[in-house]
C-alpha positions as CSV (number, residue, x, y, z in Angstrom):
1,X,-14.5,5.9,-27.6
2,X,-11.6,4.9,-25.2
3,X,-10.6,2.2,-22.7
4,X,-10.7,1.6,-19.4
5,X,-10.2,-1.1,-16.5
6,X,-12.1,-1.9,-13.3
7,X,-12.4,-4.2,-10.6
8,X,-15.3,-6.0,-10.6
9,X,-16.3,-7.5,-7.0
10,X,-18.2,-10.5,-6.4
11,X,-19.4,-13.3,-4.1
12,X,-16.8,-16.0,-3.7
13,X,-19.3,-18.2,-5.2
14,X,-19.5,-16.8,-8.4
15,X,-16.2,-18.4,-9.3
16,X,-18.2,-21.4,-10.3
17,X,-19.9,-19.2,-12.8
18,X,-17.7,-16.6,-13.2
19,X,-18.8,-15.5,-17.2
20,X,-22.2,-15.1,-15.9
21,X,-21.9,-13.3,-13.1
22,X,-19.3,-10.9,-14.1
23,X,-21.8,-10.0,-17.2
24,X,-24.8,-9.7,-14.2
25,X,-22.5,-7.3,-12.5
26,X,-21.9,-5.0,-15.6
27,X,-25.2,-5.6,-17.1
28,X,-26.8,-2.3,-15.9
29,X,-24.1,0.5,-17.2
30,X,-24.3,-0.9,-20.6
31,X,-24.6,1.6,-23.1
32,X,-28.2,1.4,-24.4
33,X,-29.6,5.0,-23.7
34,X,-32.3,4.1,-22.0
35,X,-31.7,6.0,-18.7
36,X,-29.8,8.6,-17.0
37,X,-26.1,8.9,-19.6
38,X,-24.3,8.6,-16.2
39,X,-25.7,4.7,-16.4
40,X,-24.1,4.5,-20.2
41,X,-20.5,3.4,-19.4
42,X,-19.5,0.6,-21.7
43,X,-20.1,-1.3,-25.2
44,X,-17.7,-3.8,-24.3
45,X,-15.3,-5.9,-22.1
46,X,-13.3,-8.8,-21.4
47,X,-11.2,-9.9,-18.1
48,X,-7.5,-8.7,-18.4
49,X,-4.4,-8.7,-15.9
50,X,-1.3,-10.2,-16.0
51,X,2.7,-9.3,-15.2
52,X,3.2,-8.1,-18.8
53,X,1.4,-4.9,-18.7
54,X,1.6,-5.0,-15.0
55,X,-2.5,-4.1,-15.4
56,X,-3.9,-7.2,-13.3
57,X,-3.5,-8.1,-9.5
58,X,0.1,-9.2,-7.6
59,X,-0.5,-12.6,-5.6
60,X,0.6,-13.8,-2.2
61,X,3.1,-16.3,-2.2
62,X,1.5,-20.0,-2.5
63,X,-1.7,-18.9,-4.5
64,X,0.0,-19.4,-7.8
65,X,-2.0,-22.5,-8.1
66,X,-4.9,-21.5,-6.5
67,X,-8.1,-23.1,-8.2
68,X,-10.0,-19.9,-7.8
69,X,-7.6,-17.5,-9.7
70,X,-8.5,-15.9,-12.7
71,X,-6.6,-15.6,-15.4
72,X,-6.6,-13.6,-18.7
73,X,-6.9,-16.0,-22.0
74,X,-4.1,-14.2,-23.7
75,X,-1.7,-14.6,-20.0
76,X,2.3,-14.9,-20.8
77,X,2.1,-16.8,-17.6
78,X,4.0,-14.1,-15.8
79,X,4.9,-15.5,-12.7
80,X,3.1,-13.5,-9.4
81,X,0.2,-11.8,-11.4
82,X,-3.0,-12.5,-12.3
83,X,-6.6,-11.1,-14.4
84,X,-8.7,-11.7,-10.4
85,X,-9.1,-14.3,-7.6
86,X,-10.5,-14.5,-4.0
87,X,-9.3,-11.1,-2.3
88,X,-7.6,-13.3,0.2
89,X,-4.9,-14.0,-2.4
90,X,-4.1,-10.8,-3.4
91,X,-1.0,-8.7,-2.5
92,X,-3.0,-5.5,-0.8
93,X,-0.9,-5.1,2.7
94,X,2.4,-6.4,1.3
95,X,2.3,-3.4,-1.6
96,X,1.3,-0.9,0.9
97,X,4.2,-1.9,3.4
98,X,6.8,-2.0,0.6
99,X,5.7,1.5,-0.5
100,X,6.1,2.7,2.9
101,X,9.6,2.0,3.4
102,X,9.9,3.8,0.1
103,X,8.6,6.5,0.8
104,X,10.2,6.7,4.8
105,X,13.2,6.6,2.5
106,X,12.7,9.0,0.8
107,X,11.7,11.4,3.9
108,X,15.2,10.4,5.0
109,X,17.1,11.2,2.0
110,X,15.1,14.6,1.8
111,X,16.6,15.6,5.4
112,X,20.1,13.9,4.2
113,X,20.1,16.2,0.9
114,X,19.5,19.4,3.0
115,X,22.9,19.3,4.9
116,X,24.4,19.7,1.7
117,X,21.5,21.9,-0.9
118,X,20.3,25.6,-0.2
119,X,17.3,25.4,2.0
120,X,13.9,24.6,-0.2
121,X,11.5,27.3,-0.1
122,X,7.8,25.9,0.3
123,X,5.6,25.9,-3.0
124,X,4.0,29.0,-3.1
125,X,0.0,28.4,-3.1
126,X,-2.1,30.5,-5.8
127,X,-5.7,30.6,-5.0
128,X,-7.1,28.6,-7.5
129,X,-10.9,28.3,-7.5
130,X,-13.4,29.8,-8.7
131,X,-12.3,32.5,-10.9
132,X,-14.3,35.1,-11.5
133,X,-13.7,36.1,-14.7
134,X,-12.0,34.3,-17.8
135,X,-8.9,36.6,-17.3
136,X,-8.4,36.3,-13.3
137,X,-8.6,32.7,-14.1
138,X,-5.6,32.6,-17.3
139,X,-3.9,35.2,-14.9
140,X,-4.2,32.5,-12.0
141,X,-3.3,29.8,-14.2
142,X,0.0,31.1,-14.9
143,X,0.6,32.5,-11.5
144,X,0.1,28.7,-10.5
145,X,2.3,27.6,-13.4
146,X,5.1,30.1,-12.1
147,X,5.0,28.9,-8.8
148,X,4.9,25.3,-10.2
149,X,8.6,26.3,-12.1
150,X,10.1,28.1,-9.5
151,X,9.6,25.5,-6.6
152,X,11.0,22.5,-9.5
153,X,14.1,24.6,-10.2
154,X,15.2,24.6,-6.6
155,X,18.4,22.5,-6.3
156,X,17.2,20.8,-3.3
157,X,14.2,19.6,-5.3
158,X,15.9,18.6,-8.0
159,X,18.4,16.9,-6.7
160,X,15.3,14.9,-3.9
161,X,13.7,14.3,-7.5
162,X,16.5,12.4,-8.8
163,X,17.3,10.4,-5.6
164,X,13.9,9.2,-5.4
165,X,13.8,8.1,-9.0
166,X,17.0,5.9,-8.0
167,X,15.4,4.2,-4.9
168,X,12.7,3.3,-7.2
169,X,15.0,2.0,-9.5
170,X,16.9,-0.1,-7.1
171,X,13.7,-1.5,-5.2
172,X,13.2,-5.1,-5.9
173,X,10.1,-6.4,-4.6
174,X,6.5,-6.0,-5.5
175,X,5.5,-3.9,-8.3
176,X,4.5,-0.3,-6.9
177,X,3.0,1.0,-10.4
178,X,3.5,5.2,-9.7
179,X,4.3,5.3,-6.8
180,X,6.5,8.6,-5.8
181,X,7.0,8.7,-9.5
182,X,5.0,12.0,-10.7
183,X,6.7,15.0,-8.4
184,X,8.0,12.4,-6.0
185,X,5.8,14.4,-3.4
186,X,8.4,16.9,-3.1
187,X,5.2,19.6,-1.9
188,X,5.3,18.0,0.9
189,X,7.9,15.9,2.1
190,X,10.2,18.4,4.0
191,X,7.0,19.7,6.0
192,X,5.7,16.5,7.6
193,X,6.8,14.1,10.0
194,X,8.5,11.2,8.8
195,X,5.7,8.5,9.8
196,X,2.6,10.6,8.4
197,X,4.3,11.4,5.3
198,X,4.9,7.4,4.9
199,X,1.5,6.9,5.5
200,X,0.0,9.2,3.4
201,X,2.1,8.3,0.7
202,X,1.4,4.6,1.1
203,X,-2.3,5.0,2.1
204,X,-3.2,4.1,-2.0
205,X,-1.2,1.5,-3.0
206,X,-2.1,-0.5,-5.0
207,X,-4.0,2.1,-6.7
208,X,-7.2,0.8,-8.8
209,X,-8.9,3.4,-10.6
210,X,-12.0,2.1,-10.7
211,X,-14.5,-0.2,-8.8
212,X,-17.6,-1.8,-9.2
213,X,-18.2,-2.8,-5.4
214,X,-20.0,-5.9,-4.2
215,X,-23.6,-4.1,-3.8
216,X,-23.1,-2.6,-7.2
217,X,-21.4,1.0,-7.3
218,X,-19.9,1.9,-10.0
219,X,-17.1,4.2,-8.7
220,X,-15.1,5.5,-12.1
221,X,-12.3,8.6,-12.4
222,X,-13.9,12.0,-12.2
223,X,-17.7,11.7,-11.3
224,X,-19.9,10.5,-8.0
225,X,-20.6,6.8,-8.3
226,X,-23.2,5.4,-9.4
227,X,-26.0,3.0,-8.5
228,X,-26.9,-0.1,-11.0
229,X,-30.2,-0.7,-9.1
230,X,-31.4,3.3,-9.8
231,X,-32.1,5.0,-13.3
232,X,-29.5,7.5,-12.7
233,X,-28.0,10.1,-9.9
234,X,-31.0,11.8,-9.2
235,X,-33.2,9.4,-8.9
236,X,-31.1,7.2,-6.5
237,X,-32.1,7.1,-2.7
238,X,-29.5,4.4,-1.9
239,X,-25.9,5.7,-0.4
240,X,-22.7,4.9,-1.6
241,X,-20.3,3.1,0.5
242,X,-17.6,4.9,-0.5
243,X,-16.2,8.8,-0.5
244,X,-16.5,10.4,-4.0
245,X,-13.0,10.5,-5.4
246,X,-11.0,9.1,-2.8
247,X,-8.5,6.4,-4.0
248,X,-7.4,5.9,-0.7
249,X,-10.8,4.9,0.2
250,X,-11.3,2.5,-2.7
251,X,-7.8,0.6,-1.7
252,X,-9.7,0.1,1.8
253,X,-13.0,-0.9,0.6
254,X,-11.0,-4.1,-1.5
255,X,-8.4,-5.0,1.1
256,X,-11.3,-5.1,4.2
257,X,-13.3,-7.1,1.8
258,X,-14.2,-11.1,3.3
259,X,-11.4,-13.3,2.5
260,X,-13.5,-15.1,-0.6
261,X,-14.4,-12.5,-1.8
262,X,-13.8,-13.0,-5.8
263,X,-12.0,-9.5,-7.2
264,X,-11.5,-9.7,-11.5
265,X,-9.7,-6.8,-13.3
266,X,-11.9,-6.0,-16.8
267,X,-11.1,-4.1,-19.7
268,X,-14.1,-2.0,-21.0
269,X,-14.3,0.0,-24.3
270,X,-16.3,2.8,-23.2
Protein backbone atom coordinates (compact mmCIF):
# COMPACT_ATOMS: atom_id res chain seq x y z
CA UNK A 1 0.00 0.00 0.00
CA UNK A 2 1.14 3.56 -0.70
CA UNK A 3 0.06 7.22 -0.57
CA UNK A 4 -1.38 9.61 -2.45
CA UNK A 5 -3.11 13.19 -2.49
CA UNK A 6 -6.13 14.60 -4.32
CA UNK A 7 -8.24 17.48 -4.67
CA UNK A 8 -11.41 16.98 -3.56
CA UNK A 9 -14.10 19.55 -5.13
CA UNK A 10 -17.20 20.56 -3.55
CA UNK A 11 -20.19 22.99 -3.32
CA UNK A 12 -19.19 26.13 -1.50
CA UNK A 13 -21.72 25.10 0.96
CA UNK A 14 -20.22 22.23 2.17
CA UNK A 15 -17.80 24.30 4.25
CA UNK A 16 -20.51 24.30 6.94
CA UNK A 17 -20.15 20.55 6.94
CA UNK A 18 -17.02 20.06 5.62
CA UNK A 19 -16.18 16.35 7.52
CA UNK A 20 -19.25 15.11 6.08
CA UNK A 21 -19.19 16.02 2.84
CA UNK A 22 -15.70 15.42 2.05
CA UNK A 23 -16.33 11.61 3.44
CA UNK A 24 -19.78 11.69 0.86
CA UNK A 25 -17.39 12.66 -1.87
CA UNK A 26 -14.89 9.74 -1.27
CA UNK A 27 -17.40 7.31 -0.02
CA UNK A 28 -17.74 5.42 -3.37
CA UNK A 29 -13.87 4.41 -4.17
CA UNK A 30 -13.52 2.98 -0.86
CA UNK A 31 -11.84 -0.16 -0.89
CA UNK A 32 -14.53 -2.82 -0.06
CA UNK A 33 -14.42 -5.12 -3.15
CA UNK A 34 -17.69 -4.95 -3.97
CA UNK A 35 -17.46 -3.70 -7.53
CA UNK A 36 -15.28 -3.09 -10.45
CA UNK A 37 -11.19 -2.95 -8.57
CA UNK A 38 -11.04 0.35 -10.62
CA UNK A 39 -13.71 1.71 -7.80
CA UNK A 40 -11.25 0.27 -4.92
CA UNK A 41 -8.92 3.35 -4.44
CA UNK A 42 -8.46 4.06 -0.75
CA UNK A 43 -8.56 2.54 2.99
CA UNK A 44 -7.94 5.87 4.31
CA UNK A 45 -7.53 9.73 4.42
CA UNK A 46 -7.34 12.83 6.17
CA UNK A 47 -7.10 16.61 4.77
CA UNK A 48 -3.37 17.69 4.39
CA UNK A 49 -1.62 20.96 2.80
CA UNK A 50 0.40 23.41 4.18
CA UNK A 51 3.86 25.53 3.33
CA UNK A 52 6.06 22.87 5.01
CA UNK A 53 5.88 20.14 2.58
CA UNK A 54 4.71 22.59 0.03
CA UNK A 55 1.75 19.67 -0.66
CA UNK A 56 -1.42 21.99 0.00
CA UNK A 57 -2.76 25.12 -1.96
CA UNK A 58 -0.83 28.83 -2.33
CA UNK A 59 -3.42 31.74 -1.37
CA UNK A 60 -4.18 35.14 -2.84
CA UNK A 61 -3.08 37.87 -0.85
CA UNK A 62 -5.92 38.88 1.86
CA UNK A 63 -7.42 35.33 2.23
CA UNK A 64 -5.15 34.48 5.07
CA UNK A 65 -8.05 34.97 7.35
CA UNK A 66 -10.57 33.83 5.29
CA UNK A 67 -13.43 32.01 7.37
CA UNK A 68 -13.82 29.42 4.64
CA UNK A 69 -10.09 28.17 4.47
CA UNK A 70 -9.18 24.87 5.41
CA UNK A 71 -6.51 24.02 7.22
CA UNK A 72 -4.60 20.84 8.17
CA UNK A 73 -4.75 19.97 12.08
CA UNK A 74 -1.04 19.37 12.19
CA UNK A 75 -0.39 23.21 10.14
CA UNK A 76 3.10 24.99 11.16
CA UNK A 77 1.07 28.00 10.19
CA UNK A 78 3.17 28.59 7.21
CA UNK A 79 2.22 31.83 6.09
CA UNK A 80 0.49 31.73 2.21
CA UNK A 81 -0.50 28.03 2.20
CA UNK A 82 -3.19 26.14 3.10
CA UNK A 83 -4.96 22.10 3.35
CA UNK A 84 -8.35 23.83 0.83
CA UNK A 85 -10.68 26.84 0.61
CA UNK A 86 -13.17 28.50 -1.82
CA UNK A 87 -11.32 28.19 -5.36
CA UNK A 88 -11.67 32.00 -5.46
CA UNK A 89 -8.78 32.21 -2.94
CA UNK A 90 -6.43 30.11 -4.42
CA UNK A 91 -3.25 31.14 -6.29
CA UNK A 92 -4.20 29.35 -9.87
CA UNK A 93 -3.34 32.45 -12.54
CA UNK A 94 -0.66 34.05 -10.39
CA UNK A 95 1.48 30.52 -10.43
CA UNK A 96 0.89 30.13 -14.09
CA UNK A 97 2.03 33.81 -14.86
CA UNK A 98 5.12 33.52 -12.60
CA UNK A 99 6.04 30.23 -14.45
CA UNK A 100 5.78 31.90 -17.63
CA UNK A 101 8.18 34.53 -17.24
CA UNK A 102 10.33 31.53 -16.16
CA UNK A 103 10.18 29.75 -18.69
CA UNK A 104 10.24 33.05 -21.54
CA UNK A 105 13.51 33.21 -19.63
CA UNK A 106 14.68 30.52 -20.12
CA UNK A 107 13.79 30.58 -24.05
CA UNK A 108 15.89 33.70 -23.94
CA UNK A 109 18.86 32.38 -22.22
CA UNK A 110 18.70 29.31 -24.61
CA UNK A 111 19.12 31.75 -27.77
CA UNK A 112 21.81 33.79 -25.44
CA UNK A 113 23.85 30.44 -24.81
CA UNK A 114 23.98 29.62 -28.52
CA UNK A 115 26.16 32.71 -29.57
CA UNK A 116 28.71 31.24 -27.45
CA UNK A 117 28.09 26.88 -27.45
CA UNK A 118 28.39 24.54 -30.67
CA UNK A 119 25.03 24.40 -32.23
CA UNK A 120 22.57 21.66 -30.36
CA UNK A 121 21.67 18.96 -32.49
CA UNK A 122 17.83 18.04 -32.10
CA UNK A 123 17.09 14.74 -29.97
CA UNK A 124 17.05 12.14 -32.18
CA UNK A 125 13.46 10.34 -32.08
CA UNK A 126 13.47 6.30 -31.75
CA UNK A 127 10.23 4.82 -32.74
CA UNK A 128 9.06 3.63 -29.65
CA UNK A 129 5.68 1.83 -29.69
CA UNK A 130 4.64 -1.21 -30.11
CA UNK A 131 7.44 -3.45 -30.37
CA UNK A 132 6.97 -6.39 -31.98
CA UNK A 133 9.06 -8.67 -30.33
CA UNK A 134 10.79 -8.67 -26.78
CA UNK A 135 14.17 -8.03 -28.60
CA UNK A 136 13.12 -5.06 -31.07
CA UNK A 137 11.73 -3.61 -27.94
CA UNK A 138 15.28 -3.96 -25.44
CA UNK A 139 16.93 -3.05 -28.89
CA UNK A 140 14.59 0.15 -28.99
CA UNK A 141 14.92 0.79 -25.49
CA UNK A 142 18.54 1.38 -25.73
CA UNK A 143 18.49 3.05 -28.99
CA UNK A 144 16.11 5.52 -27.02
CA UNK A 145 18.54 5.47 -24.09
CA UNK A 146 21.45 6.41 -26.56
CA UNK A 147 19.78 9.16 -28.03
CA UNK A 148 18.67 10.26 -24.57
CA UNK A 149 22.82 10.43 -23.59
CA UNK A 150 23.98 11.85 -26.56
CA UNK A 151 21.53 14.84 -26.85
CA UNK A 152 22.36 15.54 -22.57
CA UNK A 153 26.06 15.54 -23.35
CA UNK A 154 25.82 18.44 -25.81
CA UNK A 155 27.57 21.42 -24.29
CA UNK A 156 24.79 23.71 -25.32
CA UNK A 157 22.40 21.51 -23.24
CA UNK A 158 24.38 21.28 -20.52
CA UNK A 159 25.26 24.41 -20.04
CA UNK A 160 20.93 25.67 -20.82
CA UNK A 161 20.52 22.91 -17.99
CA UNK A 162 22.52 24.59 -15.57
CA UNK A 163 21.28 28.21 -16.30
CA UNK A 164 17.81 27.19 -15.84
CA UNK A 165 18.52 25.50 -12.58
CA UNK A 166 19.94 29.06 -11.47
CA UNK A 167 16.83 31.14 -12.54
CA UNK A 168 14.88 28.74 -10.44
CA UNK A 169 17.10 29.34 -7.78
CA UNK A 170 16.97 32.96 -7.88
CA UNK A 171 13.05 33.22 -8.40
CA UNK A 172 11.42 34.61 -5.37
CA UNK A 173 7.81 34.51 -5.67
CA UNK A 174 5.22 31.79 -5.55
CA UNK A 175 6.23 28.30 -5.14
CA UNK A 176 6.43 26.62 -8.82
CA UNK A 177 6.86 22.88 -7.31
CA UNK A 178 8.81 21.18 -10.71
CA UNK A 179 8.53 23.36 -12.83
CA UNK A 180 11.45 23.33 -15.65
CA UNK A 181 13.17 21.20 -13.11
CA UNK A 182 13.29 17.53 -14.76
CA UNK A 183 15.24 18.15 -18.34
CA UNK A 184 14.42 21.84 -18.16
CA UNK A 185 12.51 21.19 -21.55
CA UNK A 186 15.71 21.31 -23.32
CA UNK A 187 13.72 18.78 -26.30
CA UNK A 188 12.15 21.49 -27.16
CA UNK A 189 13.12 24.87 -26.30
CA UNK A 190 15.43 25.89 -29.27
CA UNK A 191 12.64 24.65 -31.78
CA UNK A 192 9.68 26.79 -30.72
CA UNK A 193 8.68 30.29 -30.65
CA UNK A 194 9.29 32.08 -27.66
CA UNK A 195 5.51 32.65 -26.64
CA UNK A 196 4.27 29.00 -27.34
CA UNK A 197 7.13 27.50 -25.65
CA UNK A 198 5.99 29.84 -22.47
CA UNK A 199 2.77 28.67 -22.83
CA UNK A 200 3.14 25.27 -23.08
CA UNK A 201 5.44 25.17 -20.34
CA UNK A 202 3.16 27.21 -18.08
CA UNK A 203 -0.08 25.64 -19.32
CA UNK A 204 0.11 23.09 -15.86
CA UNK A 205 1.03 24.95 -13.23
CA UNK A 206 0.12 24.40 -10.48
CA UNK A 207 0.21 20.81 -11.23
CA UNK A 208 -2.38 18.52 -9.10
CA UNK A 209 -2.08 15.09 -9.77
CA UNK A 210 -5.23 14.03 -9.00
CA UNK A 211 -8.91 15.24 -8.87
CA UNK A 212 -12.05 14.20 -7.70
CA UNK A 213 -14.28 16.77 -9.71
CA UNK A 214 -17.54 18.40 -8.50
CA UNK A 215 -19.95 15.73 -10.33
CA UNK A 216 -17.69 13.00 -8.98
CA UNK A 217 -14.77 11.79 -11.31
CA UNK A 218 -12.24 10.39 -9.95
CA UNK A 219 -9.26 11.35 -12.24
CA UNK A 220 -5.95 9.57 -10.70
CA UNK A 221 -2.16 9.12 -12.38
CA UNK A 222 -2.19 6.51 -15.10
CA UNK A 223 -5.77 5.20 -15.78
CA UNK A 224 -9.26 6.74 -17.41
CA UNK A 225 -11.28 8.28 -14.62
CA UNK A 226 -13.66 7.06 -13.06
CA UNK A 227 -17.38 7.45 -12.19
CA UNK A 228 -18.56 7.20 -8.36
CA UNK A 229 -22.21 6.90 -9.51
CA UNK A 230 -21.30 3.58 -11.87
CA UNK A 231 -20.05 0.03 -10.73
CA UNK A 232 -17.02 0.42 -12.73
CA UNK A 233 -15.59 1.43 -16.45
CA UNK A 234 -17.63 -0.66 -18.33
CA UNK A 235 -20.61 -0.28 -17.01
CA UNK A 236 -20.56 3.59 -16.92
CA UNK A 237 -22.71 5.47 -19.65
CA UNK A 238 -21.99 8.92 -18.13
CA UNK A 239 -18.92 11.06 -19.83
CA UNK A 240 -16.12 12.42 -18.22
CA UNK A 241 -15.58 16.11 -18.19
CA UNK A 242 -12.18 15.81 -18.59
CA UNK A 243 -9.37 14.41 -21.18
CA UNK A 244 -7.76 11.17 -19.92
CA UNK A 245 -4.30 12.08 -18.76
CA UNK A 246 -4.08 15.56 -19.48
CA UNK A 247 -2.70 17.65 -16.52
CA UNK A 248 -3.14 20.63 -18.39
CA UNK A 249 -6.69 19.95 -18.59
CA UNK A 250 -7.16 19.25 -14.84
CA UNK A 251 -5.29 22.82 -13.97
CA UNK A 252 -8.26 24.26 -16.24
CA UNK A 253 -11.15 22.32 -14.89
CA UNK A 254 -10.09 23.83 -11.05
CA UNK A 255 -9.11 27.42 -12.00
CA UNK A 256 -12.60 27.85 -14.32
CA UNK A 257 -14.37 26.44 -11.33
CA UNK A 258 -17.34 29.15 -9.68
CA UNK A 259 -15.58 31.41 -7.37
CA UNK A 260 -17.07 29.31 -4.06
CA UNK A 261 -16.40 26.64 -5.12
CA UNK A 262 -14.77 24.73 -1.90
CA UNK A 263 -11.26 22.76 -3.26
CA UNK A 264 -9.49 20.48 -0.08
CA UNK A 265 -6.17 18.65 -0.71
CA UNK A 266 -6.49 14.90 1.01
CA UNK A 267 -4.00 12.42 1.73
CA UNK A 268 -5.19 8.77 0.99
CA UNK A 269 -3.44 5.52 1.91
CA UNK A 270 -4.34 3.48 -1.01
Amino acid sequence: MAGMRIVVCLPGEARTRLDEALAEAMAPFEIDFTRDEELDIWDGWTICGNGSYRDGFQLLPGYEDDPRIVREVRDDGVPGWCAGGPREAMAFAEIRAEARDIARAAWDLWRELARSHPPAQPRRMVWDSPWPTSEEYRAGREADQEAGAAFDAQPLVVAYREGVAALLEAHRGYYLGGFLQHGAAAESVGWTGREDFAAAESAGTPWHQHVLTLDGWWYGEDEPAVHGECDGPDACVHRPPLPWLRDTARTGYLEELPGDTLLVKLRCHV
